[in-house]
C-alpha positions, 0 to 999 in steps of 0.5 A: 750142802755138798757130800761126795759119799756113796748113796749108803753113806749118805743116809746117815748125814741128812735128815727129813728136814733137809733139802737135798740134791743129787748129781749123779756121777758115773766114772770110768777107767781111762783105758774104756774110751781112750786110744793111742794113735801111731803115725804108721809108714813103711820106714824103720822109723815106721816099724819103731813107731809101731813097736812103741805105740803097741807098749804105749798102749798096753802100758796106759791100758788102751786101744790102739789105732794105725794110721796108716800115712802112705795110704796103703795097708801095711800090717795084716788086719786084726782085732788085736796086735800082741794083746793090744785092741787095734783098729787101722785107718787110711787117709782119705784119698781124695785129700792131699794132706795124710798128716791133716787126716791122721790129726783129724782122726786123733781128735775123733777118737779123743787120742790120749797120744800120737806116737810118730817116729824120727829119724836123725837129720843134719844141721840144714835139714833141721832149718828146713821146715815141713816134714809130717813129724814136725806138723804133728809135733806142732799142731796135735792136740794130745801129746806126742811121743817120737821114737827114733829107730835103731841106729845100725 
């Protein structure tokens, strides 16, 4: 026999004759242990990835981490951007690859997301393969969200 019933219920269905055994299951909220994760850099497409992954973030009641791409410190370190738990993280500077670093983060943290921003490119610059974006987009294991900046 198989119950899905709180231990109070569960009385009330067996008996002493019955043979019983019990899996304990513990749940949680998803925003206890999931985080969303930003592809930070110092660009307008940076700054709109940030504002976005802070929404994101409060929205699916999560932590949040900045990866910071370029290697640098970009925003005052704190334990919360606008109401939002926050952790930053460099790449490692030994390494060449910024990108590889932040897909390993993600998958340390079991990011529920990756927010990266965009920005508009030409038709030829659509052909040519390479950019951080498109890794991400490519090999990321939890879905990406691209925001683009405002355009002026």
């Amino acid at each position: 026999m198989l119950f899905l019933l709180s231990p109070e219920s569960l009385k009330n269905k067996i008996g002493p004759q019955d043979e019983l055994s019990i899996v304990l299951l513990h749940t949680t909220r998803l925003g206890d242990f999931m985080t969303v994760i930003v592809a930070r850099t110092s660009t307008p497409e940076g700054e709109a990835a940030l504002a976005a992954s802070i929404e994101e973030a409060r929205r699916r009641q999560e932590d949040l981490m900045v990866f910071n791409l370029e290697g640098t410190q970009l925003d005052p370190e704190g334990a919360e951007l606008n109401g939002v738990p926050v952790t930053y993280r460099l790449p490692d500077p030994r390494n060449r690859d910024a990108v590889g670093d932040l897909l390993d983060a993600a998958e340390e943290v079991d990011a529920s997301a990756v927010v990266i921003g965009v920005k508009h490119r030409s038709p030829v610059g659509k052909f040519l393969l390479g950019s951080a974006a498109q890794q991400i987009l490519l090999e990321a294991n939890a879905p990406v969200i691209a925001v683009k900046s405002r355009r002026l």
